[in-house]
RODO-2510 file (C-alpha; in nm, 4 decimals, decimal comma):
residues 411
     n   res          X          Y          Z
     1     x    -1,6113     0,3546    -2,6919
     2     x    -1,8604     0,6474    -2,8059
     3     x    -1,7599     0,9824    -2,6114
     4     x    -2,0985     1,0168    -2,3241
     5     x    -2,3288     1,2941    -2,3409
     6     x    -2,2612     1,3195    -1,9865
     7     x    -2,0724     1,1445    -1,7041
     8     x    -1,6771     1,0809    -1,6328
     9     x    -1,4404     0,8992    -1,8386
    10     x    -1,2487     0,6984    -1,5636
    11     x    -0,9133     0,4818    -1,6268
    12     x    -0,7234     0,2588    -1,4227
    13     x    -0,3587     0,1822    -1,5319
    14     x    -0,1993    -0,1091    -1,3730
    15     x     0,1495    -0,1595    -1,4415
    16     x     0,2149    -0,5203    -1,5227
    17     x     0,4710    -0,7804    -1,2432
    18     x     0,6377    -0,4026    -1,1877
    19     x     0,8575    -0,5103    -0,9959
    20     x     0,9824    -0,7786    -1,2240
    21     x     0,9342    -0,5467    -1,5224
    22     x     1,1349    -0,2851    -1,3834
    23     x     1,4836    -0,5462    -1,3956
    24     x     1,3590    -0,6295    -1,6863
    25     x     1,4365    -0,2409    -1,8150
    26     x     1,7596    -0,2459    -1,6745
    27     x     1,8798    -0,5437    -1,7710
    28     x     1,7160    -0,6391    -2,0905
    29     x     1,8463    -0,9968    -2,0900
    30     x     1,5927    -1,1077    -1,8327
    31     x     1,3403    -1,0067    -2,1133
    32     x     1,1384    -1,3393    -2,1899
    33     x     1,2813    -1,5603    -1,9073
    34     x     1,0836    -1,6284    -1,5818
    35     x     1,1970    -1,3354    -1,3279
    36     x     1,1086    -1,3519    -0,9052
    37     x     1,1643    -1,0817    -0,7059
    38     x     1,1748    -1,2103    -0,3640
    39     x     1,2422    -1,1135     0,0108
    40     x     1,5483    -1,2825     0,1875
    41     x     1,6540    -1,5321    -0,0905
    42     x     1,9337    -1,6673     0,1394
    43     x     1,6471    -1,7509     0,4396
    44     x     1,4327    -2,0573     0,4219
    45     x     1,1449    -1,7092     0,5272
    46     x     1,2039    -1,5896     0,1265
    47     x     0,8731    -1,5024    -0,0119
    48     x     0,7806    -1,4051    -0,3842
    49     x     0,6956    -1,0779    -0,3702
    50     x     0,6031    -1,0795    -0,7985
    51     x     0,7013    -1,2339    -1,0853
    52     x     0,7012    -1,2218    -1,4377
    53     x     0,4355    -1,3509    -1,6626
    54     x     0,6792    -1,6786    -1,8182
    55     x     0,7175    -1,7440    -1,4599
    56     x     0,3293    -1,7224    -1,3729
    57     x     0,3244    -1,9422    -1,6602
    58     x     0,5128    -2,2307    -1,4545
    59     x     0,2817    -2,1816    -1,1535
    60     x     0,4893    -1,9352    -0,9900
    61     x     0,2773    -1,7006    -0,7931
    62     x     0,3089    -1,3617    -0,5468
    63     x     0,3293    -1,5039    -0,1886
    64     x     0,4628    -1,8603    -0,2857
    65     x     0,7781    -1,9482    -0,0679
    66     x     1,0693    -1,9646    -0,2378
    67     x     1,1514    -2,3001    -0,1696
    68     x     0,8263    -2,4416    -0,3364
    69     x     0,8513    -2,1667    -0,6415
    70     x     1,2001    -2,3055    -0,7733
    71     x     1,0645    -2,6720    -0,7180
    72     x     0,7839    -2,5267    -0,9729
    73     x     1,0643    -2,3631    -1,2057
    74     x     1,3852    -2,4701    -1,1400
    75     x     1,5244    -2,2609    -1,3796
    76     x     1,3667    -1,9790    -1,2314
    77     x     1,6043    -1,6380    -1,2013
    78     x     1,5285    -1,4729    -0,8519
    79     x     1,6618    -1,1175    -0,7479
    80     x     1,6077    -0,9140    -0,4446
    81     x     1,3672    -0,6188    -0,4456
    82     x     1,5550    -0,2955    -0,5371
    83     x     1,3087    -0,0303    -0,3478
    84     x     1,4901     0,2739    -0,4588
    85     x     1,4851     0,1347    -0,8914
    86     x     1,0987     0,0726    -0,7918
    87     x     1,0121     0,3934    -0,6586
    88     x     1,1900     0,5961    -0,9595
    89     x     1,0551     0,3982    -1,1812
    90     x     0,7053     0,4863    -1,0044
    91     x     0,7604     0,8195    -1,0158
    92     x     0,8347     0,8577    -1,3751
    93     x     0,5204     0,6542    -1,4619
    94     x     0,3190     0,9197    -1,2786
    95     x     0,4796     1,2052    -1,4097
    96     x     0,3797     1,0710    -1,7135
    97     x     0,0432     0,9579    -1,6459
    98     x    -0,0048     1,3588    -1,5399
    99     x     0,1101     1,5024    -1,8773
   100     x    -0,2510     1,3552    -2,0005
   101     x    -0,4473     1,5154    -1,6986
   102     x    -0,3947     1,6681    -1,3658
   103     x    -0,6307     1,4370    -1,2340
   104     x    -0,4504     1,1340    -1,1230
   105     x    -0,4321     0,9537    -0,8531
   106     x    -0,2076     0,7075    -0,7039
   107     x    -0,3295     0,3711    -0,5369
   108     x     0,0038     0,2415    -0,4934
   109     x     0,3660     0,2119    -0,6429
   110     x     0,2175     0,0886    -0,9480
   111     x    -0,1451     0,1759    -1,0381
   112     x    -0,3042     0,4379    -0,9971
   113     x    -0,6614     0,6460    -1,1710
   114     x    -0,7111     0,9023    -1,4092
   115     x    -1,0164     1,1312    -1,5402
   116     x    -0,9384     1,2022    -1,8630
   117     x    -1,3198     1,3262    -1,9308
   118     x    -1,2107     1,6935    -2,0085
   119     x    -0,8767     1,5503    -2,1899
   120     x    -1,0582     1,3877    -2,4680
   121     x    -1,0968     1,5533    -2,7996
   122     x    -1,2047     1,2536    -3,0154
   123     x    -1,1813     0,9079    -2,9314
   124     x    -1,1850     0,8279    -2,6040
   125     x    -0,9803     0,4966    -2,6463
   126     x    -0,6690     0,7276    -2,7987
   127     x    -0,5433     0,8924    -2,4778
   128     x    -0,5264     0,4665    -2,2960
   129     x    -0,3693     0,3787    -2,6435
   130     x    -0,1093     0,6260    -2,5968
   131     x    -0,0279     0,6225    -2,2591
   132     x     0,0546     0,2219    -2,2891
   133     x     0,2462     0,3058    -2,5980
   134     x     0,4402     0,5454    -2,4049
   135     x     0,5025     0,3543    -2,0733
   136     x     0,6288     0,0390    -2,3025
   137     x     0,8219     0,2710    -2,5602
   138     x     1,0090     0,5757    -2,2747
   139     x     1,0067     0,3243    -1,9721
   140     x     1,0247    -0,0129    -2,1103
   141     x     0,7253    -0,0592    -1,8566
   142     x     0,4085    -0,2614    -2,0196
   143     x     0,0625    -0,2016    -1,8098
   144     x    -0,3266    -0,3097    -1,8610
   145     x    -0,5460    -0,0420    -1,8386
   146     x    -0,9657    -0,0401    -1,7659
   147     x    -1,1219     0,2009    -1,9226
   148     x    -1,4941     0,3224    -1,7623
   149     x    -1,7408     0,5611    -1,6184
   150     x    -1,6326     0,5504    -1,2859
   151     x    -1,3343     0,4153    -1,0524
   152     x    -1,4637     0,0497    -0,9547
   153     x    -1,5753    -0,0616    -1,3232
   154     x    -1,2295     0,0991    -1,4236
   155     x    -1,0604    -0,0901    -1,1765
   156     x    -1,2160    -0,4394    -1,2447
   157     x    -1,2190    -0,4011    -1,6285
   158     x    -0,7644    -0,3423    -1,6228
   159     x    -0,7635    -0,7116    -1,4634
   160     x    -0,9627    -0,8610    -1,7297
   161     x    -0,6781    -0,8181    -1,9831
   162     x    -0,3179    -0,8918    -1,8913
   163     x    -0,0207    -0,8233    -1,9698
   164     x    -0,0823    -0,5128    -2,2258
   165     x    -0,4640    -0,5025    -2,2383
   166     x    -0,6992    -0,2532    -2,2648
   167     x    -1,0416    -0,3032    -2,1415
   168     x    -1,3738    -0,1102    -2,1762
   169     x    -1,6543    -0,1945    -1,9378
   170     x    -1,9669     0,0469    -1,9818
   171     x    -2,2766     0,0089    -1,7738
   172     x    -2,4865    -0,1758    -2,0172
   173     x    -2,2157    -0,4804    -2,0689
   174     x    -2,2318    -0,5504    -1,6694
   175     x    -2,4762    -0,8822    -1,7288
   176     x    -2,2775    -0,9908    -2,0014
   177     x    -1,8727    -0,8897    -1,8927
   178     x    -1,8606    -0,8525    -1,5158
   179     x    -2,1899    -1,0584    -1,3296
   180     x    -2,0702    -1,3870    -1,4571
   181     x    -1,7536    -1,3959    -1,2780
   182     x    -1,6889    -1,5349    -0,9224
   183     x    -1,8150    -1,2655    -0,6552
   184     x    -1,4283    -1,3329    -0,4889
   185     x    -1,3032    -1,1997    -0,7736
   186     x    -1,4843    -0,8622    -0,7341
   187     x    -1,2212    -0,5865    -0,6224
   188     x    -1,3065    -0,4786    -0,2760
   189     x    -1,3835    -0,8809    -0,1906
   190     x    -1,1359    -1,0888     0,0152
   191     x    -1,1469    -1,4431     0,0662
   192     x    -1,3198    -1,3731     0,4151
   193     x    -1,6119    -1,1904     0,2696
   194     x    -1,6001    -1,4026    -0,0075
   195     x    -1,6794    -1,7062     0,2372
   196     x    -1,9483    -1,5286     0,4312
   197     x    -2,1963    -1,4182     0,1147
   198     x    -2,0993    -1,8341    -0,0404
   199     x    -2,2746    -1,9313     0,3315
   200     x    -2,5808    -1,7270     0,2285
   201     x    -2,5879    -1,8722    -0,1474
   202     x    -2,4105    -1,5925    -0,3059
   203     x    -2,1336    -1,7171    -0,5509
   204     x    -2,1368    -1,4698    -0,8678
   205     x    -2,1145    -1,1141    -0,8635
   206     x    -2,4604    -1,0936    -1,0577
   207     x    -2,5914    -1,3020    -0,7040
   208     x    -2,4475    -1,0162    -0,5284
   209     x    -2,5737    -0,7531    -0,7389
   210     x    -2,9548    -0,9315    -0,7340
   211     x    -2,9028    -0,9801    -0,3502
   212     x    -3,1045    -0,9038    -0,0554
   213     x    -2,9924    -0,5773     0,0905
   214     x    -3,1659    -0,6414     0,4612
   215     x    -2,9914    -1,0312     0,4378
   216     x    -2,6236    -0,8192     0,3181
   217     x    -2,6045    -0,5791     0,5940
   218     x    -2,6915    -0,7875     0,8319
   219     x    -2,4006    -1,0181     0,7232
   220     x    -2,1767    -0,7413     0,6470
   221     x    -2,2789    -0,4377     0,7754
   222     x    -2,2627    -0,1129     0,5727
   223     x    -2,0336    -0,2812     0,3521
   224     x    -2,2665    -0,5083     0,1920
   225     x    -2,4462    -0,2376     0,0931
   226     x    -2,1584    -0,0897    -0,0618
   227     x    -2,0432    -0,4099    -0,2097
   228     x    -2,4159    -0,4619    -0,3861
   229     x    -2,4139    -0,0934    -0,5323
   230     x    -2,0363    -0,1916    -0,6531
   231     x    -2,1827    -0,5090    -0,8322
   232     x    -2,4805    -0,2795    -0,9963
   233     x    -2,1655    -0,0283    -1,1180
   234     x    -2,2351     0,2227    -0,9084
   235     x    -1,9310     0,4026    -0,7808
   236     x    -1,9560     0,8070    -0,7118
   237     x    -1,5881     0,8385    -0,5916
   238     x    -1,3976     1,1142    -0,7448
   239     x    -1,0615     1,0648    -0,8953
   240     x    -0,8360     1,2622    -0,5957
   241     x    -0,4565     1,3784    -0,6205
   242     x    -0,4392     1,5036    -0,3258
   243     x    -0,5252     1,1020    -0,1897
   244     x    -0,1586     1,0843    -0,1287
   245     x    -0,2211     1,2618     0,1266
   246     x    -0,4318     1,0937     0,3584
   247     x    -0,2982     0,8505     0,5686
   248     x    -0,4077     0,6888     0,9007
   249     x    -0,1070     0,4828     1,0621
   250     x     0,2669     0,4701     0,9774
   251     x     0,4195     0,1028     1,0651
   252     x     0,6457    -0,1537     1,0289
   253     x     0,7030    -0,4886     1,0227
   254     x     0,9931    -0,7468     0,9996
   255     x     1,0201    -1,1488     0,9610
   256     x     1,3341    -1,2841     1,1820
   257     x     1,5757    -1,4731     1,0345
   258     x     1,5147    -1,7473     1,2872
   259     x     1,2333    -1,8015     1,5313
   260     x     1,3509    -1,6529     1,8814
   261     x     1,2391    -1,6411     2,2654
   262     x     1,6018    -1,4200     2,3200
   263     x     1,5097    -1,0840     2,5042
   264     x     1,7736    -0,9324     2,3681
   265     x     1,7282    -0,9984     1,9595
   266     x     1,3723    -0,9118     2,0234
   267     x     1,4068    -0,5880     2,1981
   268     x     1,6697    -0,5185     1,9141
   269     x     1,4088    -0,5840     1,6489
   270     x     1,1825    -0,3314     1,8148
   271     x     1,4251    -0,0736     1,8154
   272     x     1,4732    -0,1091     1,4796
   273     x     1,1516    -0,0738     1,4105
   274     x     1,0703     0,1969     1,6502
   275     x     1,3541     0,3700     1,4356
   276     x     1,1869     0,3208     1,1058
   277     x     0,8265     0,4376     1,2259
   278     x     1,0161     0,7536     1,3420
   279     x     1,1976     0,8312     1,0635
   280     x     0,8655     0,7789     0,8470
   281     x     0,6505     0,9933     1,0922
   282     x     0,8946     1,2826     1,1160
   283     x     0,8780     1,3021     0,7003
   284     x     0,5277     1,3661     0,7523
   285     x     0,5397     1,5867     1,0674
   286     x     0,2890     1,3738     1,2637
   287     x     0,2443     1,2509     1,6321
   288     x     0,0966     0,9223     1,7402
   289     x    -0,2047     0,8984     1,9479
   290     x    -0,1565     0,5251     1,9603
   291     x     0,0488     0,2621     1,9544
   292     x     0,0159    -0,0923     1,8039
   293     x     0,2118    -0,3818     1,8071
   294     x     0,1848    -0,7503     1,6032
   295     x     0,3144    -1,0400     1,7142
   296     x     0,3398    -1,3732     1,5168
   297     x     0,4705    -1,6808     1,6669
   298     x     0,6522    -1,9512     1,5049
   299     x     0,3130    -2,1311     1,5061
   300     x     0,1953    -1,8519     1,2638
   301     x    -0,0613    -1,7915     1,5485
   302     x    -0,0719    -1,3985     1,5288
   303     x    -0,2014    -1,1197     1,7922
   304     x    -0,2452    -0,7475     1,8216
   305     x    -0,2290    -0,5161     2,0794
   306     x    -0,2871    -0,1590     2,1182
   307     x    -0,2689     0,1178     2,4046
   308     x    -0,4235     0,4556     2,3366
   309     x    -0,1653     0,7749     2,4565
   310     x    -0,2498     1,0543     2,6916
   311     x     0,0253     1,2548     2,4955
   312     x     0,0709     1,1932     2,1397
   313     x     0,4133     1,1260     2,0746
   314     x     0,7194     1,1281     1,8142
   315     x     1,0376     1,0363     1,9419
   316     x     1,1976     0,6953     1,8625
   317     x     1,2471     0,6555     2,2422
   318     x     0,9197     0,6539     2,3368
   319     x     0,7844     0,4654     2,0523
   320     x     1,0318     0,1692     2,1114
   321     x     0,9380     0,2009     2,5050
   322     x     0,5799     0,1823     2,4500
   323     x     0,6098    -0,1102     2,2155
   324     x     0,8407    -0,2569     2,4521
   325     x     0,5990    -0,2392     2,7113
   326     x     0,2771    -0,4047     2,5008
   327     x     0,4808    -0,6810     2,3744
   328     x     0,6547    -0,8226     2,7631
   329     x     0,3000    -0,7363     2,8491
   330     x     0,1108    -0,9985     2,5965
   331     x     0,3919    -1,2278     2,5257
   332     x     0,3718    -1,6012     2,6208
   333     x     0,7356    -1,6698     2,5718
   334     x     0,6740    -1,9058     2,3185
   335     x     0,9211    -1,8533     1,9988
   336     x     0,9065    -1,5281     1,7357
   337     x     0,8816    -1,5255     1,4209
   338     x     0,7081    -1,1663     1,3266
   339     x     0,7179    -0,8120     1,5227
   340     x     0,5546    -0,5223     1,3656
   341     x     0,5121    -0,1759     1,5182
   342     x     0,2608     0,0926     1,4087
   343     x     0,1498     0,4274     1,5138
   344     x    -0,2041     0,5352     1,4733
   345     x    -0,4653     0,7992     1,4972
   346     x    -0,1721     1,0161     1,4194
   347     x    -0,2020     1,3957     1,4237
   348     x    -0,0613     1,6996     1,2415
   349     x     0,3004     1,7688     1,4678
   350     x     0,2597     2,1576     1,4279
   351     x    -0,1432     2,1317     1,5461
   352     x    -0,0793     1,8729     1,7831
   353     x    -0,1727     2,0019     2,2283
   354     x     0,0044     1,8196     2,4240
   355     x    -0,1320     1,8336     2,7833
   356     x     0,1312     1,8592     2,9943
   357     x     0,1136     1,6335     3,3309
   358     x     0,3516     1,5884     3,6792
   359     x     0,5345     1,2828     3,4848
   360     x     0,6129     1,5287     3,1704
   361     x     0,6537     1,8648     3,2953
   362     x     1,0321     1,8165     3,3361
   363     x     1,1563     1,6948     3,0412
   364     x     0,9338     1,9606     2,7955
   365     x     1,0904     2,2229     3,0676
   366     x     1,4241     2,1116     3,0218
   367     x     1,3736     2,1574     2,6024
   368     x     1,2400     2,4731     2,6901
   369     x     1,5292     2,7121     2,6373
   370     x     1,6693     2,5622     2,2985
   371     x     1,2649     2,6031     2,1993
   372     x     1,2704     2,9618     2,2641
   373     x     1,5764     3,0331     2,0490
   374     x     1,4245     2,8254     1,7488
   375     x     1,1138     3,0440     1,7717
   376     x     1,2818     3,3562     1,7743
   377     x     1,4325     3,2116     1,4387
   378     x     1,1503     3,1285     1,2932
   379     x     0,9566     3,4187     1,3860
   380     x     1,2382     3,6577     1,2073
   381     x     1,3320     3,4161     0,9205
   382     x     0,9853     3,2661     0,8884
   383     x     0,8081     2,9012     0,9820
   384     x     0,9810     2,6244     0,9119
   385     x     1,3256     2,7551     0,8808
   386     x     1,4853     2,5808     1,1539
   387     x     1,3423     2,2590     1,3282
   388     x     1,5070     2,0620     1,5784
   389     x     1,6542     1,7439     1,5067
   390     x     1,8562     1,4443     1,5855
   391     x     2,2420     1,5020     1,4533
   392     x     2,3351     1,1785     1,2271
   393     x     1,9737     1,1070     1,1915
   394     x     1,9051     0,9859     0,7989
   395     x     1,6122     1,1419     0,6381
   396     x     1,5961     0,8253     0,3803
   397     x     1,5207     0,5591     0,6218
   398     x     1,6657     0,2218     0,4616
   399     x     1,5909     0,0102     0,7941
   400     x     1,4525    -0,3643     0,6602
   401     x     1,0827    -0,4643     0,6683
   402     x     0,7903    -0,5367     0,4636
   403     x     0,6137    -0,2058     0,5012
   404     x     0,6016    -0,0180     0,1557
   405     x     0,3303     0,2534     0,1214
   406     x     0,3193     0,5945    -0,0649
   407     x     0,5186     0,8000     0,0981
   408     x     0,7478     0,8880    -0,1959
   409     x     0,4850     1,0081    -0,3925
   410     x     0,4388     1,3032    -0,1851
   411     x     0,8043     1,4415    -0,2115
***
């Protein structure tokens, strides 16, 4: 790949199965065998979360229960997820990733972009060499990485080559490297959307990119418009590190062991959850402005519900209450299988006005005089230096669920 005249140099480095290669680096044995990593390998509810490729190779694949993955393999080796090995290992990856450029930017817990445009010197295709050298070599971690002008073409050209590829996809190589493919597999495509442009004779991505932009948003709105530019390699996104960031909604959610109508397990599921959201939105210093539940039944029949807050709010009381009160609202009594909690449109803690009403005068009065003593603190020894808190209360939240987002890669 020639260095450009002009325009960004874009890579997208994809760790390969990382969850699977990450036991693989601490236990070197499992090198070469097939490897799951899977949820609840006791419960019939176990779910493959990734595996390795000589398990992929047996028709193993992410989501496939258990059950039906060892009938596959039956020599297959599963292990529980490790969260804590996963996000170090994450970590490390990054902090190498950002000895090549301080533009990086995370995706998830393993993949993430880079713009190494002011980084190169000669080659372009040196600084990708290197950095999978190094990941395999320092980590024992093997990733495929895209290598393009901008973010999308980077993103679709790591998954042409895996494990250990590297991929250039330019502009001019579009008819010949990306339009023949199946529009579904087109990042930013799920098998909904995928569905809707096959009902209007769309079934490549160069159909998509040739497609009628009138017929594609009104089919799918602004996106199709999007999705056609996408398909022509246009992208204008900057690479961001400060992505990390941004975030929307903090939630939660948690298969039961066994599919329940008891009150009492599924009010003790909410708590638990209510606890986790907490935890997670006090690490961030945000309120919610709204809370949303999910509830799946053992039918796999699954609904939503929201409420939006007068207050914004923070404490694990509250948030468990609220939830409490959407799900004995909307629930048929029929058997759970799923809860989730979530709290959105979520605001900045310090920023945050709460309006102050007849129903929650008293309790913000009663906080009142511990409030004053903690600003006087502050004000002497500076923001921040004491905040109130809950005594016992652990900062690294290890409450169960399937929720896994970037949190860590803030702290």
């Amino acid at each position: 790949m020639e260095r450009p005249a002009s325009g960004r140099i874009i890579l997208h480095v994809d760790m390969n199965s990382f969850y699977a290669s990450v036991e693989m680096s601490y236990d070197p044995s499992l090198q070469g065998k097939p490897l799951a990593i899977a949820g609840n390998v006791e419960e019939r509810k176990g779910i493959i979360v990734t595996c390795s490729y000589e398990a992929r190779a047996k028709g193993v694949k992410t989501t496939m229960p258990l059950w039906q993955a060892r009938k596959l393999c039956p020599e297959l080796i599963v292990k529980k997820p490790n969260f804590e090995r996963y996000r170090k290992a994450s970590r490390a990856m990054f902090d190498l990733l950002r000895e090549f450029t301080d533009l990086v930017e995370p995706v998830s817990i393993d993949e993430g972009y880079m713009d190494i445009t002011q980084s190169i010197r000669t080659n372009p295709l040196e600084i990708p060499a290197l950095i999978q050298d190094r990941l395999l070599e320092e980590l024992l971690l093997p990733c495929s990485i895209g290598v393009a002008p901008n973010k999308f073409l980077a993103k679709m050209a790591s998954n042409m080559k895996k494990p250990l590829g590297i991929t250039v996809l330019r502009k001019r190589e579009l008819s010949e490297k990306l339009w023949p493919l199946p529009v579904g597999n087109m990042h930013g495509i799920g098998d909904k959307t995928a569905e809707k442009l096959h009902s209007i004779g769309i079934e490549s991505i160069y159909d998509l990119a040739h497609g009628d932009p009138v017929q594609l948003k009104q089919l799918l709105g602004v996106n199709g418009e999007r999705l056609k530019q996408r398909a022509n390699g246009v992208d204008n996104r900057e690479v961001d590190p400060d992505s990390i960031y941004d975030f929307k909604s903090i939630g939660n959610s948690t298969t039961l062991s066994k599919d329940t109508t008891n009150e009492n397990e599924i009010n003790e599921v909410l708590r638990k959850l209510a606890h986790s959201v907490r935890v997670r939105m006090k690490r961030k210093e945000v309120l919610a402005s709204k809370i949303f539940i999910t509830i799946r039944y053992g039918n796999l029949k699954t609904i939503t519900r929201s409420r939006k807050l007068a207050n914004p709010i923070g404490d694990e009381d509250e948030i468990f209450s609220m939830a409490k009160q959407l799900f004995f609202t909307h629930w048929n009594e029929e058997s759970i299988r799923l809860l989730g909690i979530t709290a959105q449109d979520l605001v900045e803690k310090e920023g945050a006005l709460k309006q102050l009403d007849l129903f929650s005068f008293e309790n913000d009065a009663k906080d009142e005089p511990l409030l004053k003593v903690i600003d006087k603190i502050n004000q002497k020894y500076g923001n921040q230096f004491i905040k109130r808190g809950v005594k016992g209360e652990r900062e690294d939240d290890q409450s169960p669920g399937t929720s896994f987002n970037k949190d860590f890669l803030r702290e």
